[in-house]
DSSP file (Angstrom, degrees, kcal/mol; ACC not computed):
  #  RESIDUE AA STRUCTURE BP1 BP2  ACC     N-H-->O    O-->H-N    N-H-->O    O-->H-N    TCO  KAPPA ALPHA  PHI   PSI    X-CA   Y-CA   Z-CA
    1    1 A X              0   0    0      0, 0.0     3,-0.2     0, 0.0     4,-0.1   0.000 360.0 360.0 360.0 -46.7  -52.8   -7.7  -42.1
    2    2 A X    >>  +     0   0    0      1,-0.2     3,-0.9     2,-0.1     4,-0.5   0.934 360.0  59.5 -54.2 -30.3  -49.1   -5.9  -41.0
    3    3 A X  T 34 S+     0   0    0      1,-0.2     4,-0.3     2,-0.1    -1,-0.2   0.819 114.1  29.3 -71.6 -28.0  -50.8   -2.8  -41.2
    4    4 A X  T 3> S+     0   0    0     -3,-0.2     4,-1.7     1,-0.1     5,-0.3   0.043  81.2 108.2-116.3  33.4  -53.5   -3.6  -38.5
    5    5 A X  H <> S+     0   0    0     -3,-0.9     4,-2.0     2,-0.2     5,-0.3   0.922  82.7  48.7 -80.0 -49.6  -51.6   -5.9  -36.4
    6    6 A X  H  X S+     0   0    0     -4,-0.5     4,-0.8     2,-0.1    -2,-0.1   0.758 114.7  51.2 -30.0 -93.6  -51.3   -3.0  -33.3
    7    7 A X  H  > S+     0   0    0      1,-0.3     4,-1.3    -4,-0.3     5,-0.2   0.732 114.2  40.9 -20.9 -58.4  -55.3   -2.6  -34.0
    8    8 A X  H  X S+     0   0    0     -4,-1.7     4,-2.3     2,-0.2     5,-0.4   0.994 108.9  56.2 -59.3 -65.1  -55.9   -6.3  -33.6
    9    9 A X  H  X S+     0   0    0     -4,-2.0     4,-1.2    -5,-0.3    -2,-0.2   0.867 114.9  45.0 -14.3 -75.0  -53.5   -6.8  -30.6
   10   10 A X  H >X S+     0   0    0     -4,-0.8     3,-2.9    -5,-0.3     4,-0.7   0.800 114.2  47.7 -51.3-103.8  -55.7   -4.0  -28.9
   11   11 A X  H >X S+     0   0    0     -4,-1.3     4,-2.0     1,-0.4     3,-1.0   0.458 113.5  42.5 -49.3 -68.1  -58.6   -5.4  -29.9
   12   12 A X  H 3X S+     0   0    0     -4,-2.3     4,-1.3     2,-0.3    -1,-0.4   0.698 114.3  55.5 -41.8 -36.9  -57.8   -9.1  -28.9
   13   13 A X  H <X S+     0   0    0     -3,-2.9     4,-1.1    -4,-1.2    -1,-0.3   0.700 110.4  46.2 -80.7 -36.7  -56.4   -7.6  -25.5
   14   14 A X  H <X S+     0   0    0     -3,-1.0     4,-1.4    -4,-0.7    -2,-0.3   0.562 108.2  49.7 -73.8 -35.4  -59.9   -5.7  -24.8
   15   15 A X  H  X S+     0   0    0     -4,-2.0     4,-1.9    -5,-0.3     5,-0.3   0.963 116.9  48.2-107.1 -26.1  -62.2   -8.3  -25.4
   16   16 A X  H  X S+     0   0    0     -4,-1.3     4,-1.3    -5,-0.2     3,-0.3   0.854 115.9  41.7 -37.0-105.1  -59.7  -10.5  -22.9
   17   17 A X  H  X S+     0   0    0     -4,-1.1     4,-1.4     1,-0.2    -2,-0.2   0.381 112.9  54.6  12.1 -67.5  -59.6   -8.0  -20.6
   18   18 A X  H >< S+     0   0    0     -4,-1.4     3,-0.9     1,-0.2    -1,-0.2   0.967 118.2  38.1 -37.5 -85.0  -63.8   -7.4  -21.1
   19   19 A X  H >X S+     0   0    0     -4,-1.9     4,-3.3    -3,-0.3     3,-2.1   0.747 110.9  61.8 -73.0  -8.8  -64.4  -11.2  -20.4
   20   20 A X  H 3X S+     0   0    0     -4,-1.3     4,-2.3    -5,-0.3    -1,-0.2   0.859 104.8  42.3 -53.0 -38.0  -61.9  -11.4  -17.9
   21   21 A X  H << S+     0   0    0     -4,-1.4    -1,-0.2    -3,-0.9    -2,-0.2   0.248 117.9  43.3-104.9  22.9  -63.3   -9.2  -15.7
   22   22 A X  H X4 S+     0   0    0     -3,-2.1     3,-5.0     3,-0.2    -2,-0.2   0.463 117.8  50.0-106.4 -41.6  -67.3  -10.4  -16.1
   23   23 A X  H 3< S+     0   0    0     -4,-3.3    -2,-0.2     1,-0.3    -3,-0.2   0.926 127.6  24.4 -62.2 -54.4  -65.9  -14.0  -15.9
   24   24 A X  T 3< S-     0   0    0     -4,-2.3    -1,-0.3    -5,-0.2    -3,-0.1   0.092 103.5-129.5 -82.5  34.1  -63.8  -12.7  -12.6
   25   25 A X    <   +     0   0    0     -3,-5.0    -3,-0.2    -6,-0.1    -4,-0.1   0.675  45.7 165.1  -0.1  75.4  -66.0  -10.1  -11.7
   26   26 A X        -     0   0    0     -6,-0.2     3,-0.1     5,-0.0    -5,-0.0   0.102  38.8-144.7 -71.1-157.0  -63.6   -7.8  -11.4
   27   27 A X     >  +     0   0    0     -3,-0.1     4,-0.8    -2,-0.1     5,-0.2  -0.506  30.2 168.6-172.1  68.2  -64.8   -4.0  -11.3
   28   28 A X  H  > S+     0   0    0      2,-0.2     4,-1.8     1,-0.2     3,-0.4   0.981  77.6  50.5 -41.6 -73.3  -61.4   -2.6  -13.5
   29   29 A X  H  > S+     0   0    0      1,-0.3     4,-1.1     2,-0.2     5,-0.2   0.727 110.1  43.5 -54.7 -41.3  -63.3    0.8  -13.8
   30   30 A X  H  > S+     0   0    0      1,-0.2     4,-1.3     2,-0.2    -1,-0.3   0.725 116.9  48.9 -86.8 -15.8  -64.2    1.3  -10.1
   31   31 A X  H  X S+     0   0    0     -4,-0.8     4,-1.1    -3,-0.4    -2,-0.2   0.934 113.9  50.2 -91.7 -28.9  -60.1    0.0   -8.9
   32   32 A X  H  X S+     0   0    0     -4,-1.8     4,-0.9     2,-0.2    -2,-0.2   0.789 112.4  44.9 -86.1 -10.3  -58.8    2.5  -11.6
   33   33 A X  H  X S+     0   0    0     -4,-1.1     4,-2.9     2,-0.2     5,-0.5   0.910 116.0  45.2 -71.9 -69.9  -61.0    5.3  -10.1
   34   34 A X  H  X S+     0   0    0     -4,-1.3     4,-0.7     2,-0.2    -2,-0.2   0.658 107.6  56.5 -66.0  -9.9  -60.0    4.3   -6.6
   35   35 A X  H >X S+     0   0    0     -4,-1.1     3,-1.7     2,-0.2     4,-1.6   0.939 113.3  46.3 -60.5-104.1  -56.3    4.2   -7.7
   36   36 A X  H >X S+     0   0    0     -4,-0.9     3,-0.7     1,-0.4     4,-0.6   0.557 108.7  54.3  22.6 -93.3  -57.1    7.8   -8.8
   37   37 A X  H 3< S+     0   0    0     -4,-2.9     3,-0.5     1,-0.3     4,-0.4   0.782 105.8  47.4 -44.5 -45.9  -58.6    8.6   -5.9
   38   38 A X  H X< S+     0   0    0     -3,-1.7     3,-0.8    -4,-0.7     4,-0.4   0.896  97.2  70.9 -66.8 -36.8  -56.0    7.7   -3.6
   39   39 A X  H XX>S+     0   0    0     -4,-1.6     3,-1.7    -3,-0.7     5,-1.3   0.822  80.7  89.3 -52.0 -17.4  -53.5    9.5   -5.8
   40   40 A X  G ><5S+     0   0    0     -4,-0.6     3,-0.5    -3,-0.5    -1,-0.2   0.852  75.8  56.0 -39.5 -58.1  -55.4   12.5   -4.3
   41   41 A X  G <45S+     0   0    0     -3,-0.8    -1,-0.2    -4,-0.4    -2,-0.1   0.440 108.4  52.5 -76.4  -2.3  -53.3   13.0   -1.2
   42   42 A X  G <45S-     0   0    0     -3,-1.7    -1,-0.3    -4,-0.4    -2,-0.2   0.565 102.3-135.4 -91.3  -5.0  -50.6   13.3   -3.3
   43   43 A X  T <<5 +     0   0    0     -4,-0.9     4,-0.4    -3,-0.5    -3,-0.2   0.495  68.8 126.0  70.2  10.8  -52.0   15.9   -5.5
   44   44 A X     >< +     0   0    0     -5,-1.3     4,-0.8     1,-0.2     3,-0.2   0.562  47.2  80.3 -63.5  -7.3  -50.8   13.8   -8.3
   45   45 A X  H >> S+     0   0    0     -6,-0.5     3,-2.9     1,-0.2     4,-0.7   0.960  88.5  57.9 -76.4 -42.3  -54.2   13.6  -10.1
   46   46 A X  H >> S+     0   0    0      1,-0.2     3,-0.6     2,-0.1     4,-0.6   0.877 107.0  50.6 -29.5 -31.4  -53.7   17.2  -11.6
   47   47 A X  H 3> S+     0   0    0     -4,-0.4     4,-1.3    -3,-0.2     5,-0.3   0.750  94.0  74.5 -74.9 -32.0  -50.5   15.9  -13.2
   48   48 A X  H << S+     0   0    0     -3,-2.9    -1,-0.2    -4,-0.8     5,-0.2   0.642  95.3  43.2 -85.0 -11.9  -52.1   13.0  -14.6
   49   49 A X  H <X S+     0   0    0     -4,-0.7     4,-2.5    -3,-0.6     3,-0.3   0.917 115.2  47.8 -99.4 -31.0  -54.0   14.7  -17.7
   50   50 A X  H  X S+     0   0    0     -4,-0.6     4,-0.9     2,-0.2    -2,-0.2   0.479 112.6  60.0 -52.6 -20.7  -51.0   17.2  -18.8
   51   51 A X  H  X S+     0   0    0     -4,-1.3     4,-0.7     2,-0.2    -1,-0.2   0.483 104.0  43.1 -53.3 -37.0  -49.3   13.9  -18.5
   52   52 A X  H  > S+     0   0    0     -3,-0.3     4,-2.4    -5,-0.3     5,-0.5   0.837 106.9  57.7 -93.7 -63.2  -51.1   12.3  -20.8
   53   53 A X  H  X S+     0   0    0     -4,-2.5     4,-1.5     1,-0.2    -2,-0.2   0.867 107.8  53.1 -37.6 -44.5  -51.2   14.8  -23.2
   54   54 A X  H  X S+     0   0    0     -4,-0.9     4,-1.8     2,-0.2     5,-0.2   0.799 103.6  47.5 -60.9 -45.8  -47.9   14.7  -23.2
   55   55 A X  H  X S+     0   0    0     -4,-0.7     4,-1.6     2,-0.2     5,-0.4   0.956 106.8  64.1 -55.7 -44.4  -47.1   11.3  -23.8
   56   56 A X  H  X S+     0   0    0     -4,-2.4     4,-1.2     1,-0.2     5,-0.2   0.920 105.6  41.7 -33.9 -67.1  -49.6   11.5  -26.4
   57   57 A X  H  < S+     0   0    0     -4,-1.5     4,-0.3    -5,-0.5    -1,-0.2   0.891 109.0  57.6 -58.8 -30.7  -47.4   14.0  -28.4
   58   58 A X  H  < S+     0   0    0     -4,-1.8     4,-0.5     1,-0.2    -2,-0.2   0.770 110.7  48.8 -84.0 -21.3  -44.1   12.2  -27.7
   59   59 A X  H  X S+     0   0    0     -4,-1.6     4,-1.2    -5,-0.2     5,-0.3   0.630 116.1  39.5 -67.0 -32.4  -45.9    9.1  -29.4
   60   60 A X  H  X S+     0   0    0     -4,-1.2     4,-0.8    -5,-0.4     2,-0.2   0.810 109.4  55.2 -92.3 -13.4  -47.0   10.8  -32.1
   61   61 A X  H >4 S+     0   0    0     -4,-0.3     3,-1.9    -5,-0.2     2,-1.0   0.593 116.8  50.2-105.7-122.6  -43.6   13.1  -32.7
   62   62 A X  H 3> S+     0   0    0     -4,-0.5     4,-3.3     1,-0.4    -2,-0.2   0.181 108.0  48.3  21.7 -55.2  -41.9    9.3  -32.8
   63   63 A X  H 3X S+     0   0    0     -4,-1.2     4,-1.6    -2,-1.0    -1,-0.4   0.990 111.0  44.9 -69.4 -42.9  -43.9    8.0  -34.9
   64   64 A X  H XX>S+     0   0    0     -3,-1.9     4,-1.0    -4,-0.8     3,-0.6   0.979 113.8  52.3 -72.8 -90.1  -43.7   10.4  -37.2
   65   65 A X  H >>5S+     0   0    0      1,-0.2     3,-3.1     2,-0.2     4,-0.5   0.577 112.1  50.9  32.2-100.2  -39.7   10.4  -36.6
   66   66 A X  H 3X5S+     0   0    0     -4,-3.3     4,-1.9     1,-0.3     3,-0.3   0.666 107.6  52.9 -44.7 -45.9  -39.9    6.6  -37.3
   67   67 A X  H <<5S+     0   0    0     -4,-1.6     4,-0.4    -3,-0.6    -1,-0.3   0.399 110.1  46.0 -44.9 -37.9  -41.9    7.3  -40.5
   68   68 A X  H <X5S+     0   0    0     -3,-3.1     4,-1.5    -4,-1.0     5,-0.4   0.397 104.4  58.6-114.7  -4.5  -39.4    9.7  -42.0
   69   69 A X  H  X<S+     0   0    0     -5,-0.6     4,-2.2    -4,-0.5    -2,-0.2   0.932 106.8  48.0 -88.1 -30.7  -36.4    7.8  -41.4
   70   70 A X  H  X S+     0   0    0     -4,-1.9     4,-2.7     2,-0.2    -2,-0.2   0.889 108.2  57.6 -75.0 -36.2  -37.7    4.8  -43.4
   71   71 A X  H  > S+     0   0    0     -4,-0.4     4,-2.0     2,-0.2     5,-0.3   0.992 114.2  37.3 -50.5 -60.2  -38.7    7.3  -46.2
   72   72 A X  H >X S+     0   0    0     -4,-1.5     4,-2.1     1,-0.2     3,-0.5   0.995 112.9  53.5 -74.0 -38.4  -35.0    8.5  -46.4
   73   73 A X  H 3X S+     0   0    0     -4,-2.2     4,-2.4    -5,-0.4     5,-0.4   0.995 112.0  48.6 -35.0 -59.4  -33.6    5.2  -45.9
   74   74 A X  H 3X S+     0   0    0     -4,-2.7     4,-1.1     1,-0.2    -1,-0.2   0.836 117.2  46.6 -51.1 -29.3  -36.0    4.1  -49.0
   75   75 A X  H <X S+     0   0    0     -4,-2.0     4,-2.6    -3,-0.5    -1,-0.2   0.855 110.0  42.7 -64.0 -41.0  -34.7    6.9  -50.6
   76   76 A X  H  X S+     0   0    0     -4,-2.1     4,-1.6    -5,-0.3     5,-0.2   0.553 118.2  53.1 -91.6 -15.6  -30.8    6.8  -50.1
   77   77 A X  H  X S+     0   0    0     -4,-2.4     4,-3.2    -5,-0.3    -1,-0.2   0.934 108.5  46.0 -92.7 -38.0  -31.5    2.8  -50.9
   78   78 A X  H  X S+     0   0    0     -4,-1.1     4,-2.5    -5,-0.4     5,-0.3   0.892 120.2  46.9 -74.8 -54.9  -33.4    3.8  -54.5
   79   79 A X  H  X S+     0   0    0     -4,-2.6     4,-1.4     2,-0.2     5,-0.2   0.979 109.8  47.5 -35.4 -69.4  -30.0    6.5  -54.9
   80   80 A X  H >X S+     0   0    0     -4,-1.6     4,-3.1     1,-0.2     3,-0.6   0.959 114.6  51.0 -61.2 -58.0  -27.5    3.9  -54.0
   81   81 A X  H >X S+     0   0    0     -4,-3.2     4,-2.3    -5,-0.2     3,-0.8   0.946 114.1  48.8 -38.4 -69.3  -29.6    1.4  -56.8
   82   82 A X  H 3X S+     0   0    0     -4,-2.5     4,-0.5     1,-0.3    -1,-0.2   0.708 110.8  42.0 -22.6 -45.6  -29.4    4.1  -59.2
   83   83 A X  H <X S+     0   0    0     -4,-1.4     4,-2.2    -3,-0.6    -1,-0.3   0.783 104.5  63.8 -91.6 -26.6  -26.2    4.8  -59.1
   84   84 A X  H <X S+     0   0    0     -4,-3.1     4,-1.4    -3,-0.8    -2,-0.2   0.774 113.7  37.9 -62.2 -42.3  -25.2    1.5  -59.0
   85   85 A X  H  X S+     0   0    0     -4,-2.3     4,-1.5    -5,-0.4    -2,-0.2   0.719 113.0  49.2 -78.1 -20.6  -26.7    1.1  -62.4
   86   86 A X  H >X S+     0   0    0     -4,-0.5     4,-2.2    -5,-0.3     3,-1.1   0.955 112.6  52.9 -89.6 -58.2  -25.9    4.3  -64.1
   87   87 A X  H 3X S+     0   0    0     -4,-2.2     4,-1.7     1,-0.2    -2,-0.2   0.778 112.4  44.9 -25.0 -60.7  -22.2    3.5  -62.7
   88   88 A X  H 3X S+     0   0    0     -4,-1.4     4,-1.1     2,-0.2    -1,-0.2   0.902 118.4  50.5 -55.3 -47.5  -22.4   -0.6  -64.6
   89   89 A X  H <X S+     0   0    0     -4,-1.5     4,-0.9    -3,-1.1    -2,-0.2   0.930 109.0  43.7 -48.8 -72.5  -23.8    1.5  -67.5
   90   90 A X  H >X S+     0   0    0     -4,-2.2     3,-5.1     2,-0.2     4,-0.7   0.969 113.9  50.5 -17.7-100.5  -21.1    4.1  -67.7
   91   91 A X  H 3X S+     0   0    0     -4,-1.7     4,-2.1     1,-0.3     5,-0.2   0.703 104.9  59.5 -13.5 -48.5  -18.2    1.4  -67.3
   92   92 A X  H 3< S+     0   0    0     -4,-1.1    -1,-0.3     2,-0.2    -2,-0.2   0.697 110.0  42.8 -88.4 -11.8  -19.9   -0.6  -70.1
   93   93 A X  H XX S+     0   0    0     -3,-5.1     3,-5.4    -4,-0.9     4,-1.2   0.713 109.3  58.2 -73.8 -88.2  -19.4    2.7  -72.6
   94   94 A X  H >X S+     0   0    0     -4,-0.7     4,-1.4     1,-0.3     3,-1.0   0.497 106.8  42.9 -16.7 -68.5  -16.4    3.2  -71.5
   95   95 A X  H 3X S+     0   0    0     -4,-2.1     4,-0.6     1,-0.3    -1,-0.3   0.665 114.0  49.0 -77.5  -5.5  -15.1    0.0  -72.4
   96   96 A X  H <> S+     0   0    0     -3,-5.4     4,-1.0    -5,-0.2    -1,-0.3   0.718 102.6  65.4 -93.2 -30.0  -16.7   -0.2  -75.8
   97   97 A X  H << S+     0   0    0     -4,-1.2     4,-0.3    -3,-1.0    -2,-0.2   0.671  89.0  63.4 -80.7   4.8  -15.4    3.2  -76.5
   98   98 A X  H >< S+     0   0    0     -4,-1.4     3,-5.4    -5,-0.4     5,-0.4   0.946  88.1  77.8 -80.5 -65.4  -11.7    1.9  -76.4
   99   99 A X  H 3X S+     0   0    0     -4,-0.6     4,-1.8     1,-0.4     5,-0.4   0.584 103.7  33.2  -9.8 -97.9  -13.1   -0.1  -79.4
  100  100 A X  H 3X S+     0   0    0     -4,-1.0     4,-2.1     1,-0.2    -1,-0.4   0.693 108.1  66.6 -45.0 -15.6  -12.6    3.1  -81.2
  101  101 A X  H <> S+     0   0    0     -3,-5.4     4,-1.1    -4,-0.3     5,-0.4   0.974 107.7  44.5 -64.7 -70.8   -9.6    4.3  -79.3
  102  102 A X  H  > S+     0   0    0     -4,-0.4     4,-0.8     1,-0.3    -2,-0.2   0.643 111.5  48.4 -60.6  -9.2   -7.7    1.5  -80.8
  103  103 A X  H  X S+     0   0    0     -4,-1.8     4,-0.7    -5,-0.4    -1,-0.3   0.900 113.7  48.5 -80.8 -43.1   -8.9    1.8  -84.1
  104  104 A X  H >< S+     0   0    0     -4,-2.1     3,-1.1    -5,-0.4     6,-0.3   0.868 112.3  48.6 -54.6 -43.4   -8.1    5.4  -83.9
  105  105 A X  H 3< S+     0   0    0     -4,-1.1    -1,-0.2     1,-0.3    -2,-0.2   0.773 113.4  51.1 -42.5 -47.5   -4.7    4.5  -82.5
  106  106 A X  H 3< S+     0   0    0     -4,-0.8     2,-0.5    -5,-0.4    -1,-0.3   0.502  86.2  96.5 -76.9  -6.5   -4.3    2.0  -85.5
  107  107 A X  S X< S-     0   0    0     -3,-1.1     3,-2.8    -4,-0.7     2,-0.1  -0.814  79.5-126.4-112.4 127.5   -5.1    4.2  -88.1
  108  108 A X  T 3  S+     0   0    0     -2,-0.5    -2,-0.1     1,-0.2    -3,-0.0  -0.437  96.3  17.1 -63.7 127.4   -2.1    5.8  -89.8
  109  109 A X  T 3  S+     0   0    0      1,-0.4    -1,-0.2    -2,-0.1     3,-0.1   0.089  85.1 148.3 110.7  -7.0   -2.4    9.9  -89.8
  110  110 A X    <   -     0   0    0     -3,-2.8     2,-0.5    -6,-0.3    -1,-0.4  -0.027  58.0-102.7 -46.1 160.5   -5.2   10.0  -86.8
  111  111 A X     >  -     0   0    0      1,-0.1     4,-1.6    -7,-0.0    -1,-0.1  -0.843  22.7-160.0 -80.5 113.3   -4.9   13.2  -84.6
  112  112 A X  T  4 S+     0   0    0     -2,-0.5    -1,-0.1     2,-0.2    -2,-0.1   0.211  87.9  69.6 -76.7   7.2   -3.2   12.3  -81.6
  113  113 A X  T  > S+     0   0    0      2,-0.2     4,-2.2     3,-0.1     3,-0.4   0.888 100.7  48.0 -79.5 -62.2   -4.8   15.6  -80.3
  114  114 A X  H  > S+     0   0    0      1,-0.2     4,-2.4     2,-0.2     5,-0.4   0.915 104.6  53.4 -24.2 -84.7   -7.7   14.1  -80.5
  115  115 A X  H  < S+     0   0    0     -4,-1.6    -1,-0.2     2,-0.2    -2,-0.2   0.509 105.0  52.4 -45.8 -12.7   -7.0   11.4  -79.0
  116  116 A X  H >> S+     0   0    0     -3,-0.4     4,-3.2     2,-0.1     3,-1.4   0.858 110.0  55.3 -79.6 -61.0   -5.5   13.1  -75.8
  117  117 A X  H 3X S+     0   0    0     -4,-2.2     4,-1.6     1,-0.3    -2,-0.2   0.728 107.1  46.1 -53.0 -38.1   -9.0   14.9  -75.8
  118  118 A X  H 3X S+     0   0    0     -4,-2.4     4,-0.7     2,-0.2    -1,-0.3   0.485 112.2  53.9-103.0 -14.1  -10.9   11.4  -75.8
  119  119 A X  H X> S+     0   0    0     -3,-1.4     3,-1.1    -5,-0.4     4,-0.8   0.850 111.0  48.6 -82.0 -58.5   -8.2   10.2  -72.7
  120  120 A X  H 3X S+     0   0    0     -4,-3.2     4,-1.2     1,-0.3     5,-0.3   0.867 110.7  47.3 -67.3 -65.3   -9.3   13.4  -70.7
  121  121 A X  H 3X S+     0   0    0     -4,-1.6     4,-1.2     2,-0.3    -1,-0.3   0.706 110.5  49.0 -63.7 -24.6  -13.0   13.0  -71.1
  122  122 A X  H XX S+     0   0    0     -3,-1.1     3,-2.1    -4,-0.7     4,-0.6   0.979 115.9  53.5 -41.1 -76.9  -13.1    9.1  -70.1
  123  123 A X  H 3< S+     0   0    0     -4,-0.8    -2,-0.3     1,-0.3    -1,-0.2   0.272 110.0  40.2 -66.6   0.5  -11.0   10.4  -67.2
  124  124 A X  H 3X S+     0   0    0     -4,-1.2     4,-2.2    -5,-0.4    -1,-0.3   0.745 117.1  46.0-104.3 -21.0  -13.2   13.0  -66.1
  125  125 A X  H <X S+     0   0    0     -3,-2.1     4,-2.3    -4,-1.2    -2,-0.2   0.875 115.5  48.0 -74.0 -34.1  -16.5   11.0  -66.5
  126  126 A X  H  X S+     0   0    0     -4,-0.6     4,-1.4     2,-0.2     5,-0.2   0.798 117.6  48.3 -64.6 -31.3  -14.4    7.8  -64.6
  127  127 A X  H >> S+     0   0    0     -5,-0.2     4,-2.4     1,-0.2     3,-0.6   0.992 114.7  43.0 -69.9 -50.1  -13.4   11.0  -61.8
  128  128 A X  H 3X S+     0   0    0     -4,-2.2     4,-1.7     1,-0.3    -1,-0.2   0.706 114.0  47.9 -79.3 -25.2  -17.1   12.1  -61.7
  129  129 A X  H 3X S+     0   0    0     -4,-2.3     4,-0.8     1,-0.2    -1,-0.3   0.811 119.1  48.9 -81.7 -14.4  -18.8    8.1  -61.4
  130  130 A X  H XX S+     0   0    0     -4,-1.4     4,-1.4    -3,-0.6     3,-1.3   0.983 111.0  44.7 -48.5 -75.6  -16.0    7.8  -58.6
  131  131 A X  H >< S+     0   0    0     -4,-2.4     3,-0.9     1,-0.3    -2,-0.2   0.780 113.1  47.7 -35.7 -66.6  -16.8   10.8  -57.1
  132  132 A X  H 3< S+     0   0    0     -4,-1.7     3,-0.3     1,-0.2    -1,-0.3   0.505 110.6  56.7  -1.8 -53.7  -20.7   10.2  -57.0
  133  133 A X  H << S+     0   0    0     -3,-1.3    -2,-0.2    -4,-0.8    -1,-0.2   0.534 105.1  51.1 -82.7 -19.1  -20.0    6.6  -55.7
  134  134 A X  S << S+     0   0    0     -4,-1.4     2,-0.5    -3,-0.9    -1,-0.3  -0.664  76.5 139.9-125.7  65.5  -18.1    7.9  -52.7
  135  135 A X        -     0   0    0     -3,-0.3     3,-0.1     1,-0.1    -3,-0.1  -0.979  32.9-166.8 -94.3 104.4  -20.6   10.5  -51.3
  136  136 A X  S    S+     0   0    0     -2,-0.5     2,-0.4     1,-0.2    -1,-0.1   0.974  77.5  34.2 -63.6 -65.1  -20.9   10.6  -47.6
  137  137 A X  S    S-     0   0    0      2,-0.1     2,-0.6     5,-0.0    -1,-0.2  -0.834  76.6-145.8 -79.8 125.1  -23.8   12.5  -47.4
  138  138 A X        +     0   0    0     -2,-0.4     2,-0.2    -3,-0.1     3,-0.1  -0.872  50.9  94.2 -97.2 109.6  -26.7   12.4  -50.0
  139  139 A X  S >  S-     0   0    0     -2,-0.6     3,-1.6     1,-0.1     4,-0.3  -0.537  80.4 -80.1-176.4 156.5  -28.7   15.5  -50.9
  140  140 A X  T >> S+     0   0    0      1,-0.3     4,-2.3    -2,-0.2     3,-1.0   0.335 119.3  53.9 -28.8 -67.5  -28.3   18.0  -53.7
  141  141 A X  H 3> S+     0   0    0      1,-0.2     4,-2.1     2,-0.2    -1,-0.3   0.890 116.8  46.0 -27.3 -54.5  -25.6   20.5  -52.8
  142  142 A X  H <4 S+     0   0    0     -3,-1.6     4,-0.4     2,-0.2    -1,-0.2   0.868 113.6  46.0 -63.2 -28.9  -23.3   17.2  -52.4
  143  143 A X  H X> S+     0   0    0     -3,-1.0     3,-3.5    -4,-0.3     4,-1.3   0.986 116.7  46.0 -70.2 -73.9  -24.5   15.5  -55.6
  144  144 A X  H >X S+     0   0    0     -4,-2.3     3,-2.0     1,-0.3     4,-1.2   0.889 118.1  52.4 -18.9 -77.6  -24.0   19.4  -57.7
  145  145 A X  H 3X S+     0   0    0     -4,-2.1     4,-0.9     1,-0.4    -1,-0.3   0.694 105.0  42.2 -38.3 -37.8  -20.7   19.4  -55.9
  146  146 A X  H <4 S+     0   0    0     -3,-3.5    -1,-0.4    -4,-0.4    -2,-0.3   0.692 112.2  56.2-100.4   1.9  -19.0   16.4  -56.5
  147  147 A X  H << S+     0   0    0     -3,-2.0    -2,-0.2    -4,-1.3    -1,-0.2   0.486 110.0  44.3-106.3   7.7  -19.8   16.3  -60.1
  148  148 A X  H  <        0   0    0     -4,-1.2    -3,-0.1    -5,-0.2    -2,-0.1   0.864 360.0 360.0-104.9 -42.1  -18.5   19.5  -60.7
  149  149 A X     <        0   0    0     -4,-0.9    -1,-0.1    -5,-0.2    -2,-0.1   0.308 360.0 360.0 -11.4 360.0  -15.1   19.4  -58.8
């Protein structure tokens, strides 16, 4: 029904219109003709079909506009969702893989090397869902970019 509520309007607005003008015999077409026709001595009627055309095109380059900003909106909302989850995801490894940090910690003769090596990769994967999460602009280059940095 949302999709054809314009279509209906117009339609409901024309068949008012229609019986309006048997019921009040009006003669719409002959006053928009003589409207016309008086526009004459301004020379304005030339105007009026390049005019039209035009409007036409500025309607249509609008819609179309409107059309692609709600596709990237849908997009950038379907990202932000994404990211929001892989981010909860993340976070919930991390914090089950200190389970093993402390065991490693707790166990007499572990490599503390190791263990340096397993602090610097949390901390670069915590830099990169940071990074990722604070993105001004969304589209490839920016994504590539902050997750390599």
């Amino acid at each position: 029904m949302n999709k054809h509520r314009l279509s209906l309007i117009g339609l409901v607005l024309s068949i008012f219109i229609y019986f309006s003008s048997i019921l009040l015999e009006l003669e719409l077409f002959e006053q928009v003709m003589s409207f016309l026709a008086s526009l004459e001595q301004f020379e304005f009627d030339e105007a009026i079909i390049p005019l039209l055309i035009f409007f036409t095109f500025v309607f249509f380059n609008t819609r179309r506009n409107s059309k692609k900003i709600q596709m990237e909106n849908a997009k950038l909302n379907i990202y932000k969702a994404m990211l929001n989850s892989s981010h909860h995801i993340l976070n919930n490894f991390i914090y089950q893989m200190d389970i093993f940090k402390i065991t490693a910690e707790d166990t007499p003769g572990f490599d503390a090397k190791v263990l340096s090596f397993y602090e610097d990769i949390i901390n670069n994967a915590s830099h990169q869902i940071d990074s990722l999460s604070n993105l001004t602009t969304i589209d490839e280059f920016s994504i590539r970019t902050s997750v390599m940095s």
